[in-house]
C-alpha positions in Angstrom: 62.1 25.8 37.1 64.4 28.3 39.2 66.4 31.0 37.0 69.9 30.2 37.6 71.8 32.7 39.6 73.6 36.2 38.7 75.3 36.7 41.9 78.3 35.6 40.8 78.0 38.7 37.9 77.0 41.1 40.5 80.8 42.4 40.9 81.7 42.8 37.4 81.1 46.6 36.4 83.3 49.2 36.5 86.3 49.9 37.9 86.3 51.5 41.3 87.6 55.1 41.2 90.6 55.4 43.2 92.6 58.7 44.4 96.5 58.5 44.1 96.8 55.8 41.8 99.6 55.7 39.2 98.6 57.0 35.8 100.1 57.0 32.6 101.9 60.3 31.5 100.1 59.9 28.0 96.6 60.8 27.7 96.0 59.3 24.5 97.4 57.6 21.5 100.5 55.3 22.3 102.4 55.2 25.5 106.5 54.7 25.2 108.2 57.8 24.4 112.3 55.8 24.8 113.1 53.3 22.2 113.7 51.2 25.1 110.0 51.5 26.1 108.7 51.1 22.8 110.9 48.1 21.9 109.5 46.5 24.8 105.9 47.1 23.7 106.7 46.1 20.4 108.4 43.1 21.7 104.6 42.4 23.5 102.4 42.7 20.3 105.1 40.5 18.4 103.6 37.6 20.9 99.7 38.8 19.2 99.5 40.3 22.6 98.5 43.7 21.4 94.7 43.7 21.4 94.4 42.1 24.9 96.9 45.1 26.2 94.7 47.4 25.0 92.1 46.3 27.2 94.4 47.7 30.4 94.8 51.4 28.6 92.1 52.5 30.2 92.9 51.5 33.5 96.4 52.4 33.0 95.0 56.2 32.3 92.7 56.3 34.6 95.3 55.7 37.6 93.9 51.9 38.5 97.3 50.8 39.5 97.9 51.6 42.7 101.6 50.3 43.3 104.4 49.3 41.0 107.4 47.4 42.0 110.5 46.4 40.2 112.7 43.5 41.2 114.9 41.2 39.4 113.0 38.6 37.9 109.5 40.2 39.1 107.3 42.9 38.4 104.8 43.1 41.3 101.3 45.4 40.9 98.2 46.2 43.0 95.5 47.2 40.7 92.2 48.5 41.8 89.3 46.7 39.8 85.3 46.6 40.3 85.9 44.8 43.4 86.3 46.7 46.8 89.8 44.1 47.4 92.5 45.5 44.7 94.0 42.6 42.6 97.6 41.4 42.7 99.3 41.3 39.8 102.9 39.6 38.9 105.1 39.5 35.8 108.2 37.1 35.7 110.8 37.1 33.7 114.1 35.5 34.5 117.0 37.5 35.4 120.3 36.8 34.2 122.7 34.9 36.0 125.8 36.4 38.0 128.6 34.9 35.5 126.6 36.0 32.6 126.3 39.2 34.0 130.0 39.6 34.8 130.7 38.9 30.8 128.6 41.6 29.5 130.2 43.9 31.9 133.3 43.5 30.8 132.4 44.7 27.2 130.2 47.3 28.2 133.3 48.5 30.1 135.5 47.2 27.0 134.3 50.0 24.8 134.2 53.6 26.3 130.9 54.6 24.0 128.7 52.5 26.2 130.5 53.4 29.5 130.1 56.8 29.2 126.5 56.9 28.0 125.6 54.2 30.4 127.7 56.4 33.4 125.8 59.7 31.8 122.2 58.0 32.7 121.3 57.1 29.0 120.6 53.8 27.2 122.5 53.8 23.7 120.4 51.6 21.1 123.1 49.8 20.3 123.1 48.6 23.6 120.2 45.8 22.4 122.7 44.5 20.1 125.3 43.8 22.3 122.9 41.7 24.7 121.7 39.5 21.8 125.9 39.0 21.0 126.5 38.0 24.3 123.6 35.3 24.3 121.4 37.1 26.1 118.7 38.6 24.2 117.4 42.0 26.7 113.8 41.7 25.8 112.2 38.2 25.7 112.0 36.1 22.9 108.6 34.6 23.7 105.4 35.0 25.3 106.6 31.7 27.1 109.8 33.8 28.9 107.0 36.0 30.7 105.1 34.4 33.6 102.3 36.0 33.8 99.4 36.1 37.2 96.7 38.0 38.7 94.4 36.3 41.5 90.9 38.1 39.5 88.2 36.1 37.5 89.3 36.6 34.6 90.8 33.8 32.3 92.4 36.2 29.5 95.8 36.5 29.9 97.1 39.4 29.9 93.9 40.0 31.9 93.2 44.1 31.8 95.1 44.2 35.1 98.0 42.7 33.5 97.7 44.6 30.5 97.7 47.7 33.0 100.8 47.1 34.3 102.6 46.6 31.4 101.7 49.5 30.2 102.9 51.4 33.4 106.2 49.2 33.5 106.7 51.0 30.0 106.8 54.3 31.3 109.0 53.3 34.2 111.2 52.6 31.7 110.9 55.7 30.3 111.5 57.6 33.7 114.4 55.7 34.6 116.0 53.0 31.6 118.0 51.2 34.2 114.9 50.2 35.7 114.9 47.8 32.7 118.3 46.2 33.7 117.2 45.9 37.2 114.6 43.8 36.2 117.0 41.7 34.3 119.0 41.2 37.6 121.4 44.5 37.9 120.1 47.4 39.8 121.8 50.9 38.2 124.1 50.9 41.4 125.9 47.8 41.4 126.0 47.7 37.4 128.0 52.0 37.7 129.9 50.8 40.6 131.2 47.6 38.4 131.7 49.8 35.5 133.8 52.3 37.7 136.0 49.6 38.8 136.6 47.9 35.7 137.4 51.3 33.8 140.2 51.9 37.0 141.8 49.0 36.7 141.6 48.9 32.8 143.0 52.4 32.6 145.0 53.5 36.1 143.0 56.2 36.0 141.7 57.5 39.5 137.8 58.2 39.6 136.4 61.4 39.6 136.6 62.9 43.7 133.0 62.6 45.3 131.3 66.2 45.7 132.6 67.9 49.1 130.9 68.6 51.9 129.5 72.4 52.3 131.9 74.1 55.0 130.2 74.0 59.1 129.5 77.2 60.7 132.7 76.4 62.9 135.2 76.7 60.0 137.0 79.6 59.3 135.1 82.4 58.0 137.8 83.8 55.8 138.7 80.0 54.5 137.2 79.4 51.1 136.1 75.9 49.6 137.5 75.8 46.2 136.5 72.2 45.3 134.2 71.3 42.2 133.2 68.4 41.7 132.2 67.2 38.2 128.9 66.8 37.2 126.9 65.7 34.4 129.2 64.4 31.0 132.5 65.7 33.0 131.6 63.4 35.8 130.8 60.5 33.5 134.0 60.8 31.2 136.2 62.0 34.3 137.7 58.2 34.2 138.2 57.8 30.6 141.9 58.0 29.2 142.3 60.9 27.1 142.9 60.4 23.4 145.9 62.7 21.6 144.1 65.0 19.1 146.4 62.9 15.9 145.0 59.8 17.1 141.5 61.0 17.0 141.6 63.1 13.9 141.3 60.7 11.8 138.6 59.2 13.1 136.3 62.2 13.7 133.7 61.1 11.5 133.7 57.9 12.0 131.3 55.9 15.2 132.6 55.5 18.4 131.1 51.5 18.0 130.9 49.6 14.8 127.4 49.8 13.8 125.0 46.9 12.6 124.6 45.7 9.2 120.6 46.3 9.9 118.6 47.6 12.5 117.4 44.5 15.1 114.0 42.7 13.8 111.3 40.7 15.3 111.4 36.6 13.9 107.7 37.0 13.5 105.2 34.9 11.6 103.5 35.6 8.4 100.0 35.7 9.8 101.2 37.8 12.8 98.3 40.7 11.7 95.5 37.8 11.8 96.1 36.5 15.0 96.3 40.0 16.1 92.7 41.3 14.5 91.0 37.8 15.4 88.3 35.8 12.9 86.1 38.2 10.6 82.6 38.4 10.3 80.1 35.7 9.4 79.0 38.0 6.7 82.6 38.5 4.7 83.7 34.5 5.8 84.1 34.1 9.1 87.1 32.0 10.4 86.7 29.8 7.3 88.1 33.2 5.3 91.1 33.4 8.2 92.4 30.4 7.4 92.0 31.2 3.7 94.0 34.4 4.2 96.5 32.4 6.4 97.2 29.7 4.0 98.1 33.0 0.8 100.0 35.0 3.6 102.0 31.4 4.2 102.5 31.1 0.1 103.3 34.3 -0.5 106.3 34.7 2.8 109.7 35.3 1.1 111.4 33.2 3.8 109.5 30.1 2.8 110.9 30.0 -0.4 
């Protein structure tokens, strides 16, 4: 009788070392340094995705990912495996409409807190919370929101290519939060440009003059340039209406935003830690003593009462 065939084995291994690849800033323990980046991978392991994205860490470290692009609705990857052809990797998630859009706007630029962090390059946390008012949660809701493929042989899904990129599409997130909103549909551009507009015609107020041009060799030599142009927190408040000292006194120690009753939590299951750490061994119960821990975790949950 003919021993079956291990051909189809012969490319698994490891991965092929690559030179330029994208690697992760952190060399060990957990990557996310924003809250935005570490709400996302929060938001992952809530779906009991967090032992198959550690399976990409490595890869992530190592500098497997060769290209990362951000799109509305699509995060695309190349990700070098054991195979000479790098795998192509995709993560969907469905960018918010243009009306939708338009609404949020109009509240971000409603409340000058969130127009002059968002203008200043920073995500405020309460930002989170004013998505989920508005109906549109930033982060998904479900494993079922994110559509995820890779063309390798792997059936897991996240596959460690996947998980990979994830972990890389944290720390874009980290280098640049808007990065986030652009893959909710609204790249940093047209989402400042809206919030410009909206602030001139809610307030009159002109916008801060654009930075001028450096003096040719053919001007005057004894002419001087005495333009500034703001920069930094002056350029981002420069279209705000200024508040009279007695109107603000009062509310000097008070925030600029009314804050939440409690900080935003995951709806997670009871038995979220056992589907995360799997069935134990034989020896201790096997998956007959899972489902033994799952039925007291379900008896014991405060909400179920």
């Amino acid at each position: 009788m003919s021993q079956p065939s291990t051909d189809r084995f012969a490319d698994y291994g490891r991965p092929r070392r690559v030179d330029g690849g994208l690697r992760a800033r952190s060399a060990r323990g957990a990557i996310g340094r924003s809250w935005w980046s570490r709400r996302f991978l929060e938001v992952l392991e809530s779906f009991a995705l967090g032992t198959r994205l550690t399976r990409g860490r490595s890869y992530a470290r190592a500098g497997q990912v060769l290209t990362l692009d951000i799109a509305p609705g699509r995060v695309s990857a190349v990700v070098q495996g054991s195979r000479p052809q790098p795998y192509q990797a995709s993560i969907a998630l469905k960018p918010f409409p243009s009306a939708l859009w338009s609404r949020i706007e109009a509240e971000l630029a409603g409340q000058a807190f969130f127009s002059a962090r968002l203008l200043a390059g920073d995500l405020p946390d309460e930002l989170e919370e004013l998505f989920v008012a508005a109906g549109a949660p930033l982060f998904p809701t479900g494993v079922d929101e994110l559509t995820q493929r890779c063309d390798c042989p792997d059936f897991a899904v996240p596959c460690k290519h996947l998980a990979a990129t994830f972990y890389l599409l944290a720390e874009a997130f980290d280098a640049d939060p808007f990065e986030l909103l652009h893959w909710r549909g609204r790249s940093r551009a047209e989402l400042l440009d809206e919030l410009r507009a909206r602030r001139v015609e809610a307030t009159g107020t002109a916008l801060p003059p654009a930075p001028a041009d450096p003096p040719s060799e053919a001007d005057d030599e004894d002419s001087t340039v005495d333009v500034v142009a703001p920069v930094g927190a002056a350029r981002a408040l420069a279209g705000l209406p200024a508040t009279p000292l007695a109107d603000a006194a009062d509310r000097f120690w008070m925030p600029p935003v009314p804050l939440p009753d409690r900080p935003p939590r995951l709806a997670t299951g009871p038995d979220l830690l056992l589907r995360q750490l799997g069935a134990p061994a034989p020896a201790i119960g096997g998956p007959g003593l899972l489902e033994r821990l799952r039925r007291a975790y379900r008896a014991f949950n405060p909400a179920d009462r």
